[in-house]
C-alpha positions in Angstrom: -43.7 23.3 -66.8 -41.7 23.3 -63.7 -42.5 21.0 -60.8 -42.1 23.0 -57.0 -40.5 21.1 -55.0 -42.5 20.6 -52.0 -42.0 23.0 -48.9 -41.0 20.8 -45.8 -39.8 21.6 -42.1 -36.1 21.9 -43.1 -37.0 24.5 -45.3 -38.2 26.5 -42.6 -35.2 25.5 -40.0 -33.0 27.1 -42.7 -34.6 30.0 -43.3 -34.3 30.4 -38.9 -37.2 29.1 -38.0 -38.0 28.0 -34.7 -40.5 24.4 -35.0 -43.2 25.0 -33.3 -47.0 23.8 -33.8 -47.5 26.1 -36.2 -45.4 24.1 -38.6 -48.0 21.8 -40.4 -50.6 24.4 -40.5 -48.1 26.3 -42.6 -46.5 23.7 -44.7 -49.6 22.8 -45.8 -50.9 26.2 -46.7 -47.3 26.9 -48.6 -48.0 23.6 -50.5 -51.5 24.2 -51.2 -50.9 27.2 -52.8 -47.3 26.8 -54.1 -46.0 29.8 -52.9 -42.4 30.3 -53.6 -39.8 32.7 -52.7 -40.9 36.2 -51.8 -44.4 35.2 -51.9 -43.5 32.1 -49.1 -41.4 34.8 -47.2 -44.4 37.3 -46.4 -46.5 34.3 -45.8 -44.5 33.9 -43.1 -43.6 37.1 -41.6 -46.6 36.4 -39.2 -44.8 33.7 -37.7 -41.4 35.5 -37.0 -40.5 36.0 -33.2 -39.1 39.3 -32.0 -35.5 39.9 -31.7 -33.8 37.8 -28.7 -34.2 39.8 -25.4 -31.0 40.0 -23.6 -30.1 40.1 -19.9 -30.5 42.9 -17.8 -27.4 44.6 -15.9 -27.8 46.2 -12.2 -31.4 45.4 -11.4 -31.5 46.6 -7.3 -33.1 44.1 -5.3 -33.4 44.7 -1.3 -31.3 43.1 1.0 -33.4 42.5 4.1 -30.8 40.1 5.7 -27.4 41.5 7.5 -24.2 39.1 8.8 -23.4 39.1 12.3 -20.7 35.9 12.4 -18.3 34.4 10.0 -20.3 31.9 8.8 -23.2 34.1 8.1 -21.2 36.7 6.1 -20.5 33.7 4.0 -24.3 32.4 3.7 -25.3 36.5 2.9 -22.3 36.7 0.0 -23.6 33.4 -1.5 -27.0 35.0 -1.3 -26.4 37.9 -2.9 -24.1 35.9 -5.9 -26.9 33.9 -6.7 -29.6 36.2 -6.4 -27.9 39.0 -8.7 -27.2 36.8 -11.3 -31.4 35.4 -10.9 -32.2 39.8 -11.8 -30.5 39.6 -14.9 -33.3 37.6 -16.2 -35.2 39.9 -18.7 -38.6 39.5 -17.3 -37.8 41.3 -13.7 -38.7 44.1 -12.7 -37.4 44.0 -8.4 -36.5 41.9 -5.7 -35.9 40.8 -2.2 -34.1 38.8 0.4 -35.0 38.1 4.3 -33.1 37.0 6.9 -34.0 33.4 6.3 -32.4 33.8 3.2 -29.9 30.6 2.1 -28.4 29.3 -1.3 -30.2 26.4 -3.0 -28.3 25.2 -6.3 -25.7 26.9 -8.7 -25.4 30.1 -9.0 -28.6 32.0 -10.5 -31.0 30.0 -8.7 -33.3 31.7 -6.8 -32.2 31.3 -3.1 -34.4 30.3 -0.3 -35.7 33.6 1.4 -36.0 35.3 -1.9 -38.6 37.8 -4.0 -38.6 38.2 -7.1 -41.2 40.6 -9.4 -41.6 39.8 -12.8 -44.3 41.3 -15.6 -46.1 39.2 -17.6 -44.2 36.3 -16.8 -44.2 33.0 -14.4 -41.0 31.4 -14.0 -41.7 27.8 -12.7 -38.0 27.3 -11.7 -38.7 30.3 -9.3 -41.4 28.5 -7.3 -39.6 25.0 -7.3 -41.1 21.8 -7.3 -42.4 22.1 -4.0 -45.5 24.4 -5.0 -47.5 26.1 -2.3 -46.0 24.7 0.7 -47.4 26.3 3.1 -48.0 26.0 6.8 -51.9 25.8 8.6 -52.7 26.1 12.3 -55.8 25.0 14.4 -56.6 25.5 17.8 -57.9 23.0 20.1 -58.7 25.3 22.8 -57.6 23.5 26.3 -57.1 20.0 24.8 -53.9 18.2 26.2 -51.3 18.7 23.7 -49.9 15.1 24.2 -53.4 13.5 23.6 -53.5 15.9 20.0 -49.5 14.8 19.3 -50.3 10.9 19.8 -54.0 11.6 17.8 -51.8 13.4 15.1 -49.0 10.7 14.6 -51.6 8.4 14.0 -53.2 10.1 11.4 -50.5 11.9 9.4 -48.0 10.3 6.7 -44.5 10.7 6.5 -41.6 9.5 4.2 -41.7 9.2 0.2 -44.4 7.8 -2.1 -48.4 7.9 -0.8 -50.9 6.4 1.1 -52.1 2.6 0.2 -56.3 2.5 -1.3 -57.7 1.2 1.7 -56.0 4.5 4.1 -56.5 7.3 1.4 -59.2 10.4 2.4 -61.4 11.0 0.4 -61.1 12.9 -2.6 -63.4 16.0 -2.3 -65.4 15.9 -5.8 -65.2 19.6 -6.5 -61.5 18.9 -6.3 -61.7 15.9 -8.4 -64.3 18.5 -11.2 -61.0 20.9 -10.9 -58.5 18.5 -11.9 -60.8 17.8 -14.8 -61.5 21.1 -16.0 -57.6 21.7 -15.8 -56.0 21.1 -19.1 -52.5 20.3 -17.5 -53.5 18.3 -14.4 -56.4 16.3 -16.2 -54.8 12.9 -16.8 -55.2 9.7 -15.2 -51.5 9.6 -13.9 -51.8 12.9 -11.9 -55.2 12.7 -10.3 -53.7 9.2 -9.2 -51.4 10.8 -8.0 -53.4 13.5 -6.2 -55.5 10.7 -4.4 -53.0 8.8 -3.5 -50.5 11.5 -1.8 -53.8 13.5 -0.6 -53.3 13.7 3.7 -49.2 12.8 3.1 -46.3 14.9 4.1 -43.5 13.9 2.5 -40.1 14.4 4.3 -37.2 17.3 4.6 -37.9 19.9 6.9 -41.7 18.9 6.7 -43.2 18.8 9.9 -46.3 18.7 12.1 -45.7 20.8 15.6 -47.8 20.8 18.6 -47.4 23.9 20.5 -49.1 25.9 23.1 -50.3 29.8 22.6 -48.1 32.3 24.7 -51.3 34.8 24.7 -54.5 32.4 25.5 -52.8 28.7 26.6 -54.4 27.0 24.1 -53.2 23.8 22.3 -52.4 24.7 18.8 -51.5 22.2 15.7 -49.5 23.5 12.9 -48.2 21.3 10.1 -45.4 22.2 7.3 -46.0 20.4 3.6 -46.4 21.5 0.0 -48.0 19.4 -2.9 -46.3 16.5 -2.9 -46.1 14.5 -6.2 -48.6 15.8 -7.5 -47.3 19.6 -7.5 -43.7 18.2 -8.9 -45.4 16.5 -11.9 -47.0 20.1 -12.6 -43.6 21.9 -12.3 -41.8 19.4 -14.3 -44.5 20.2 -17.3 -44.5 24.0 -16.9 -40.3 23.8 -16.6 -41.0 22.3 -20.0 -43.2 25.2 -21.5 -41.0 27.9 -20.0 -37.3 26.3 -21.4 -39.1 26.0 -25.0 -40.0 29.8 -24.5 -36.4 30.5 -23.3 -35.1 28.9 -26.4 -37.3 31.7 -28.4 -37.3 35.0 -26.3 -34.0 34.9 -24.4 -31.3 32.2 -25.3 -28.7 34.3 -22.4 -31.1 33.5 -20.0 -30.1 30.4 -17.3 -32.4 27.6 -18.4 -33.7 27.4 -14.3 -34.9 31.1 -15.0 -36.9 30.1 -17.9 -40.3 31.5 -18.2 -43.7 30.8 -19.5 -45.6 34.2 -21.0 -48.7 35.2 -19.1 -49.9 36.1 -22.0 -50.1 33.3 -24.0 -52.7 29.8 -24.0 -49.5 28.1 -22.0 -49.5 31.0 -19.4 -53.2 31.0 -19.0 -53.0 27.6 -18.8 -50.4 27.1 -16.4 -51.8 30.2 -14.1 -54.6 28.3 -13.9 -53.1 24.7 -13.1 -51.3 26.8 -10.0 -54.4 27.6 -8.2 -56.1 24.0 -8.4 -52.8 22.8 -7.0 -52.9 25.3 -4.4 -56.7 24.2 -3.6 -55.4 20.7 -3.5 -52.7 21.8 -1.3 -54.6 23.5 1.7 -57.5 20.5 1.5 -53.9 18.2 2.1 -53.3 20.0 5.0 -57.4 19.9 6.2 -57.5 16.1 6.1 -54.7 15.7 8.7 -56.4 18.5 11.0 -59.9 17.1 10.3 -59.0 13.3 11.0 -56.7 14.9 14.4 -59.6 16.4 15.4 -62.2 13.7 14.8 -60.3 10.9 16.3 -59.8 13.0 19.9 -63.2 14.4 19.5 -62.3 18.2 19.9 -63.9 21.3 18.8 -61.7 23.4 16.6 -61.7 26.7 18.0 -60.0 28.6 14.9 -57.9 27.7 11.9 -55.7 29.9 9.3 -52.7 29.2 7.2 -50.8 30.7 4.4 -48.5 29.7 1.8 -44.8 30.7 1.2 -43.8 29.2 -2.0 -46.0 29.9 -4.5 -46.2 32.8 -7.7 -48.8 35.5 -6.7 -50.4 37.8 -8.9 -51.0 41.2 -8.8 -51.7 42.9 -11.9 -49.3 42.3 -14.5 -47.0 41.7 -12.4 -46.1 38.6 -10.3 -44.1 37.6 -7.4 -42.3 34.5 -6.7 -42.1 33.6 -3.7 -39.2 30.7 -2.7 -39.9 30.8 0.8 -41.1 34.1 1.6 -44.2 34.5 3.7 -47.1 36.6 1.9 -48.2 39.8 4.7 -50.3 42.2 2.1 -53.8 40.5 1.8 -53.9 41.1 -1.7 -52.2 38.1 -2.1 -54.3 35.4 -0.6 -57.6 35.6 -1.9 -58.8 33.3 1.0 -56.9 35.3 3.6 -58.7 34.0 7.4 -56.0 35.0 10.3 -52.2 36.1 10.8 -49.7 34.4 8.8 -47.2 31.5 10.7 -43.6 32.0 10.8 -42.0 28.4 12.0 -38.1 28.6 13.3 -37.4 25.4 14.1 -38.5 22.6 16.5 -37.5 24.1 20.1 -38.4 27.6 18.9 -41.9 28.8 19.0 -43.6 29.3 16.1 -44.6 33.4 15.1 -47.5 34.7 14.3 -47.2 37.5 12.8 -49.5 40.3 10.8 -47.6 43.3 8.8 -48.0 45.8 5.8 -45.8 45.9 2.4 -43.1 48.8 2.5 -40.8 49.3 -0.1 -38.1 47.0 0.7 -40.2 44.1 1.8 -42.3 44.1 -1.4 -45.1 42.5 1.1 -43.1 39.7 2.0 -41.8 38.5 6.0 -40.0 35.5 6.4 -40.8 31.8 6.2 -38.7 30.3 9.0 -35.2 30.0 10.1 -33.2 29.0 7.0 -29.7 27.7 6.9 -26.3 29.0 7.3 -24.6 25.4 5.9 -25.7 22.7 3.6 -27.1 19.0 5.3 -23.9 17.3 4.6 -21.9 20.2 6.3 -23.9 20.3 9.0 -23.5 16.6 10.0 -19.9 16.7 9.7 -20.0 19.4 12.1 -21.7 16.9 14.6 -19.0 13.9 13.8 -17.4 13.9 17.4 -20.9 13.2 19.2 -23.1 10.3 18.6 -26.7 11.0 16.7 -28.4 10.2 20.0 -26.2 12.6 21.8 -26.9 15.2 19.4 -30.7 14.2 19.8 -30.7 14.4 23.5 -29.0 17.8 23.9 -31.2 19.2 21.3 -34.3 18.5 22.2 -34.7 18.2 26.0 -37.7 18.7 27.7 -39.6 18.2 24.3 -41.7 15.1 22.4 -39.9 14.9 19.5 -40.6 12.0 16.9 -39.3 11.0 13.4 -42.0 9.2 11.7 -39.1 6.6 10.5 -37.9 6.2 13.8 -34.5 7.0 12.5 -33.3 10.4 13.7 -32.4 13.0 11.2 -29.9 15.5 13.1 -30.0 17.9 9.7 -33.5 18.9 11.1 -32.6 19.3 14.9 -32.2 23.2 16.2 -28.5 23.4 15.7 -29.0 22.8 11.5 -30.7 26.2 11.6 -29.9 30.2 11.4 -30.3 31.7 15.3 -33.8 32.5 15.8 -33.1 35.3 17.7 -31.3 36.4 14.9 -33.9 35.9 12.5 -36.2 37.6 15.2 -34.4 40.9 15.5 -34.1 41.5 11.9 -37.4 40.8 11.3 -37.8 44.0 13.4 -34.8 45.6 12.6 -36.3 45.7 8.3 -39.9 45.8 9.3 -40.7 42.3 8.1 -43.7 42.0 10.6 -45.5 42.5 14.0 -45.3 39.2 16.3 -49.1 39.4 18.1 -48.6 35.6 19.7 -46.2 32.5 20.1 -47.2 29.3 19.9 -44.5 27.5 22.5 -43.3 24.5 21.3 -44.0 21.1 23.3 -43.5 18.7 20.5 -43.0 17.8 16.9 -43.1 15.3 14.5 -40.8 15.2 11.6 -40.4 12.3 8.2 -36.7 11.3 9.8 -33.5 9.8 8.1 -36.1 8.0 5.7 -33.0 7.1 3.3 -32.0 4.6 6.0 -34.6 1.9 6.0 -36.2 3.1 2.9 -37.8 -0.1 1.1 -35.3 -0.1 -1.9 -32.1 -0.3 0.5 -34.1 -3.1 2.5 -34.6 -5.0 -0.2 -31.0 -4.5 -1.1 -29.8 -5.6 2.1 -31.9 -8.6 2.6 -30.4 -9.6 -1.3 -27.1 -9.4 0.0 -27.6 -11.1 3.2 -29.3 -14.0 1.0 -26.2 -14.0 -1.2 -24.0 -14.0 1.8 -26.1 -17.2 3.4 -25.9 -18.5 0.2 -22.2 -18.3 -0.1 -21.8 -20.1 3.2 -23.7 -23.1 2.7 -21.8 -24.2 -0.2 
C-alpha cells in the first residue's frame, strides 16, 4: 500500500497560500485524515482569501486650504501630492484638508491637517504614533496667571523618557482594570510604561500655555500632549496587524496605508485598545491640571478638551483624523464644552464650536501647521543669533523651555500666519470663534537633543579621553 507523504506548510505556500494561524489547525486535520488531492483542495477552499483589491483612481477629497504666497502654493501642492495618492487606498470612501494642512513623510502619507473616511477599516498609519493628542483647558477664574505658570512648571514633565517611581501620579485603578481587560495593552512592559509616562509631555510642539479669556478675564491653562510611549507601543503593534492584512487584501496599497479590518478579532481588538489609550490619554492631561491646581490651591471654574488625532467611528465608517479637530458631537462621546484651536505661542488660542457640512466632513483645524520643514526653518534664521530670534519672538511674554535650551523651530515665525489660518477658517466654514484665550505665557520641552543624557555622557567620555591624552 502507498505511504502519503505528510502534508506540511510548504505544501500549502505552493499551492498560494498565505501562512497564517490557521496553518496547524489545518495540517493537522489534512494529516489526520489523509486527504489528498481534490479531496485536500476543497478542504481548503474555506481558507482562500478574495481576490487582491486594487487601488482606487480619482477619489475627490475637499480642499479646505487655499495659497496666498509662494511658499504656501508650494506647501498646498505637496498637500494635495501626498494626500491623492493616501485616496487611492481601497478602503476610502472621502476626504479632507484644512488650512493647517502640511506634508509629513513621503508621498502617500497622510499629511498633517488631513480627513480621511474609510469603511470598515482603521488604518493605524493614518493616526500616527502620537494617538489622541489632544489639547484640555481649565479655568482658574481670577487667579494670577504667573502664580498658575510657576505652579505648572513645577508640576509638568517635559523632554523624552518618564517620570522616576518616587514623582509618578498615581495610577487610577479603573485605568489599571482597563489595561488588563485589553488584550493588546495587557503586558507588563506597557502598563510600565503607562505609569511611568502618566503626567509627562514629551517634546515637539507639545506645550502647556497660560492665557487669559478675551470674553470673562479669566486665567485659563491649556496643555498640548498625546500618549506618549505608551500610545507608540500600541501603534507599532496595530502597524503590525494592518501590514500583515495589506500583504492579503491589497499588495498595491503603500505599506503606511495599511489597514486592520473592523470586522475581524484584530479590528475589534484594536478598536478597543484605541479607547483605553484615549482614557489614559485625557487622565495624562488631568494629573498636570489637578497637581496645578492643588499646589496654588484654586477652584477650577470649568474644564473641556478634545482630541485631534485619533480614528472616530461613526457607523461603518471611520474617520482619521491627523490633526483635524472633531466639531460634530457625535464624535466625542464625552463631549463637555467648545473645542480648542492652538496657533502658536504669541497667538491666542480659539475656541471654537461649529456643525459638519459637506466639505468639512465635521472636522475645523487643529492649530497653525507649517509652511517648511524644522531644518528649513532654522536655516532661514542663520544670520541672527537663537537668542535674537528668541527675543524678537516673544516679547512681552513668559516663555520657557523646560530644557532651558531654546528651540527656535517652535517660536511664532516656524508657523503658517494665523490670521491666515483665521480667515479660512471662515472663509470654508471650519467653525465659529465664541472666545480667545490671550496668550501671556508658555512652556514648551526645548532643544532637548542638546543636553540630552546620551550626548552628556558622550561628551564627558571624550573630555575624559582628552584629559587622559594630556597627562601622558
Amino acid at each position: 500500500m502507498k505511504e502519503l507523504k505528510k502534508v506540511n506548510g510548504n505544501t500549502l505556500i505552493n499551492l498560494g497560500f498565505i501562512p497564517g494561524n490557521w496553518f496547524t489547525e489545518a495540517l493537522d486535520y489534512i494529516n489526520i485524515n489523509k486527504l489528498e488531492d481534490k479531496e485536500m483542495l476543497e478542504y481548503l477552499e474555506q481558507f482562500m482569501l478574495p481576490p487582491m483589491l486594487e487601488l482606487q483612481e480619482n477619489v475627490i477629497f475637499h480642499k479646505n486650504i487655499k495659497a496666498e504666497t509662494v511658499l504656501e502654493q508650494k506647501n498646498v501642492d505637496d498637500v494635495i501630492t501626498t494626500m491623492t495618492e493616501v485616496m487611492k487606498t481601497p478602503t476610502v470612501v472621502n476626504g479632507s484638508i484644512m488650512p493647517d494642512a502640511c506634508p509629513t513623510g513621503k508621498i502617500g502619507v497622510i499629511p498633517v491637517g488631513g480627513v480621511v473616511v474609510t469603511k470598515n477599516a482603521i488604518h493605524p498609519g493614518m493616526h500616527s504614533a502620537d494617538i489622541c493628542c489632544s489639547v484640555m483647558l481649565t479655568d482658574f477664574g481670577k487667579t494670577d496667571p504667573k502664580i498658575v505658570m510657576d505652579a505648572a512648571h513645577s508640576v509638568t514633565h517635559f523632554g523624552p523618557g518618564g517620570r522616576t517611581r518616587e514623582n509618578q501620579f498615581k495610577f487610577p485603578a479603573e485605568l489599571l482594570e482597563q489595561f488588563e481587560n485589553t488584550q493588546m495593552l495587557r503586558d507588563k512592559d506597557m502598563i510600565k510604561v503607562a505609569r511611568k509616562h502618566l503626567g509627562t509631555q514629551g517634546d515637539g510642539n507639545h506645550f502647556l500655555f497660560i492665557g487669559i479669556s478675551k470674553k470673562t478675564g479669566n486665567t485659563m491653562m491649556i496643555t498640548h500632549h498625546g500618549s506618549r510611549g505608551v500610545g507608540a507601543m500600541l501603534y507599532k503593534r496595530g502597524m503590525k496587524v494592518a501590514e500583515r492584512f495589506r500583504k492579503q487584501l491589497s499588495k498595491d496599497t503603500l505599506p503606511q496605508n495599511a489597514w486592520i479590518p473592523y470586522n475581524t478579532q484584530e479590528g475589534k481588538a484594536y478598536w478597543k485598545a484605541l479607547q483605553v489609550i484615549r482614557n489614559w490619554t485625557k487622565q495624562n492631561h488631568i494629573c498636570i491640571h489637578d497637581a496645578t491646581a492643588e499646589k496654588i490651591e484654586a477652584t477650577v471654574e470649568n474644564r473641556f478638551w478634545n482630541e485631534h488625532n485619533f480614528v472616530f467611528k461613526d457607523g461603518d465608517l471611520f474617520y482619521h483624523a491627523k490633526g483635524a479637530t472633531p466639531l460634530n458631537a457625535k464624535f466625542m462621546p464625552d463631549i463637555t464644552g467648545p473645542r480648542l484651536i492652538p496657533l502658536n505661542m504669541a497667538e491666542p488660542v480659539l475656541i471654537v464650536q461649529g456643525e459638519s457640512t459637506e466639505t468639512n466632513l465635521g472636522f475645523a483645524p487643529h492649530g497653525a501647521g507649517r509652511n517648511t520643514s524644522r531644518t528649513q526653518h532654522k536655516k532661514s534664521k542663520a544670520d541672527k543669533t537663537i537668542q535674537e530670534v528668541f527675543e524678537e519672538e516673544t516679547k512681552g511674554l513668559d516663555i520657557r523651555f523646560y530644557s532651558n535650551e531654546i528651540d527656535i523651530s517652535e517660536l511664532p515665525s516656524a508657523y503658517k500666519d494665523a490670521e491666515t489660518v483665521r480667515n479660512q477658517m471662515d472663509e470654508f466654514g471650519l467653525g465659529t470663534v465664541i472666545d480667545e484665550v490671550m496668550p501671556y505665557g508658555s512652556i514648551m520641552a526645548g532643544d532637548v537633543n542638546k543636553n540630552a543624557p546620551w550626548k552628556i555622557k558622550a561628551r564627558k567620555k571624550y573630555e575624559a579621553k582628552m584629559k587622559a591624552l594630556e597627562n601622558k
